[in-house]
C-alpha positions in Angstrom: -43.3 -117.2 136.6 -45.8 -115.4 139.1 -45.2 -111.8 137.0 -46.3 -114.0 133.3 -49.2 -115.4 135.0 -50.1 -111.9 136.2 -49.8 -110.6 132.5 -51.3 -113.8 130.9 -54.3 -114.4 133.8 -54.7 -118.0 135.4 -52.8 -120.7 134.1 -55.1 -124.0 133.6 -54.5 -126.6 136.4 -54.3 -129.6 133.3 -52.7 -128.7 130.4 -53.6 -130.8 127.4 -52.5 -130.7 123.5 -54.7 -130.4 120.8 -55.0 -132.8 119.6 -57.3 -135.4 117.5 -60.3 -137.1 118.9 -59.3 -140.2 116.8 -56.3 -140.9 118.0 -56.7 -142.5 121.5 -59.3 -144.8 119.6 -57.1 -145.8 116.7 -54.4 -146.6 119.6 -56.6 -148.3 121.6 -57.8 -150.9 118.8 -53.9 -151.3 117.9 -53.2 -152.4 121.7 -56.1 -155.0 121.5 -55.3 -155.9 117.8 -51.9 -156.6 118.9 -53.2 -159.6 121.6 -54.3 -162.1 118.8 -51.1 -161.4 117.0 -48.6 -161.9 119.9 -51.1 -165.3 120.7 -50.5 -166.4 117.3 -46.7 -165.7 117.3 -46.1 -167.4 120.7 -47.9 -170.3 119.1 -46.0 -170.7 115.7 -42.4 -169.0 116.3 -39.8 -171.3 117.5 -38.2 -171.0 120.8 -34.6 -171.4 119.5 -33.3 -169.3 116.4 -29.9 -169.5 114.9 -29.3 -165.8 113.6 -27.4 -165.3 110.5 -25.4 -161.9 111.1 -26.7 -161.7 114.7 -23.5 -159.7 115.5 -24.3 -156.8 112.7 -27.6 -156.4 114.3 -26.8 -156.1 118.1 -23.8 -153.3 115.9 -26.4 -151.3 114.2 -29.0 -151.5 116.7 -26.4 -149.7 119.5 -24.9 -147.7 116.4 -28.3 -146.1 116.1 -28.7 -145.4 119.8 -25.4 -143.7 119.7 -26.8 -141.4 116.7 -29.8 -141.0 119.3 -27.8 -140.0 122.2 -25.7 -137.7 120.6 -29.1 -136.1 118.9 -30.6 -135.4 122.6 -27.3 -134.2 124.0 -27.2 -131.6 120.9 -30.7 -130.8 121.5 -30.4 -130.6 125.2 -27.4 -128.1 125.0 -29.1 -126.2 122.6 -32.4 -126.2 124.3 -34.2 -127.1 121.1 -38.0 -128.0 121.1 -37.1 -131.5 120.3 -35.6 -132.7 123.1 -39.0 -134.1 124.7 -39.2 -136.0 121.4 -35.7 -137.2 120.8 -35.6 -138.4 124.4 -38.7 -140.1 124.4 -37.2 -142.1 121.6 -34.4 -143.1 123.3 -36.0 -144.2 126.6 -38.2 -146.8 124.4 -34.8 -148.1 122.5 -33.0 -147.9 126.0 -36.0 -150.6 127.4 -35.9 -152.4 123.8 -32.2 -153.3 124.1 -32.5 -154.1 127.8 -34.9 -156.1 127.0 -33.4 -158.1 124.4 -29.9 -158.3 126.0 -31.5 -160.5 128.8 -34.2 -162.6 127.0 -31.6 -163.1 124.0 -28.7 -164.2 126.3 -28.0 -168.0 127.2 -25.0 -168.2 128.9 -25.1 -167.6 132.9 -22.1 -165.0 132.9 -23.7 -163.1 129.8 -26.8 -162.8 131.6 -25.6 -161.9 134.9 -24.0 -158.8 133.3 -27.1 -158.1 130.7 -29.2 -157.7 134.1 -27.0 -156.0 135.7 -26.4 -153.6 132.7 -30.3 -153.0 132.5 -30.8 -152.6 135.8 -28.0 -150.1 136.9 -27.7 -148.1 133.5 -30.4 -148.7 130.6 -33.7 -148.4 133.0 -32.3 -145.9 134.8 -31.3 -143.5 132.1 -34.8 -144.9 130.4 -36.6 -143.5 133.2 -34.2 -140.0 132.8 -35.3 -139.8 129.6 -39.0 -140.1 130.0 -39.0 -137.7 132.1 -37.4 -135.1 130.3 -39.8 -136.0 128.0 -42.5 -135.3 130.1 -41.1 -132.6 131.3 -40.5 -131.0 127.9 -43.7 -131.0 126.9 -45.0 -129.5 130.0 -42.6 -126.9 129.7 -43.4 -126.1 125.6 -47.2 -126.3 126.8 -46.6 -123.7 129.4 -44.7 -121.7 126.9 -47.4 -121.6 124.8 -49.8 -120.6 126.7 -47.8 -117.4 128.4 -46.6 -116.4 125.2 -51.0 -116.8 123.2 -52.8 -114.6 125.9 -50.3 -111.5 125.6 -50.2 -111.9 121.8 -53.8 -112.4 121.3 -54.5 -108.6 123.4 -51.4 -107.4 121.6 -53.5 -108.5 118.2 -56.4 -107.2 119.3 -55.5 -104.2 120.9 -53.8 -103.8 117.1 -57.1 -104.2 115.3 -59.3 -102.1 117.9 -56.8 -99.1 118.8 -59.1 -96.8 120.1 -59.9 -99.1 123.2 -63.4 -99.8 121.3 -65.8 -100.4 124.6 -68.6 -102.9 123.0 -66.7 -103.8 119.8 -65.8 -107.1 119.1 -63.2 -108.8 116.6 -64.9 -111.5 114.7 -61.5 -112.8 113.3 -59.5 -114.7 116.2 -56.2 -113.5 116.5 -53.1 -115.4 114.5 -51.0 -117.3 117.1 -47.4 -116.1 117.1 -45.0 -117.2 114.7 -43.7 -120.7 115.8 -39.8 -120.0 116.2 
């Protein structure tokens, strides 16, 4: 690490992503649009619900965590540029079915052993998850960045061969190719 930030120069203390300024609005106003809507639900939705196929749900919803967990392991082993995304995924359905186990469960046993499977497997791996997610993106950030700075000189020294003390490039350089 210490030779690419030699060749690449100082590495920004905070990293950040490019990304759009409207986003963190837009999500803001959904998080506050969301309180009138939950309000409204906890007033009108009952508190009891028979389920018609309740079984096929609880089925699919696990099936499709399965599919999940068996996309991050590929990704994991194959160290694809995914991974941060595919576990982020499953750390939110990890908390969702934890979630639902305990608040869905009426008998004492049941609900003994939903808390106890949230709280010494789904959480945990949740919080596993995030942080590889975290992590990843970190790590593809970082990657980035010490791969841009050589390939921008490389571009450069390309387009200006002869060292050209006073010349500038007025095109930036093309990032590299994204693999």
């Amino acid at each position: 690490m210490d030779s690419a930030r030699g060749a690449t120069g100082r590495l920004p203390q905070q990293l950040t992503l490019p990304l759009p300024r409207w986003l963190g609005p837009l999500a803001l106003l959904c998080a506050l649009g969301l309180i009138p809507w939950m309000i409204y639900l906890a007033k009108t939705l009952p508190s009891r619900q028979r389920a018609v196929d309740y079984d096929i749900a609880w089925i699919g919803y696990d099936a499709a965590m399965a599919v999940v967990l068996a996309a991050l392991a590929y990704c994991a082993l194959r160290r694809k540029p995914a991974t941060g995304a595919v576990a982020a995924v499953l750390a939110t359905m990890l908390v969702i079915d934890a979630w639902f186990d305990i608040v869905t469960t009426d008998k004492p046993r049941q609900l003994m052993f939903a808390i106890l499977s949230a709280v010494l497997a789904e959480i945990p791996l949740a919080i596993v998850c995030a942080w590889v997610a975290f992590n990843a993106e970190r790590v593809q950030a970082r990657a980035y960045l010490s791969l841009r700075m050589p390939w921008e000189r490389a571009v450069e020294s390309a387009r200006n061969p002869s060292g050209g003390a006073g010349q500038s490039v007025s095109d930036p350089p093309d990032p590299p190719p994204p693999r």
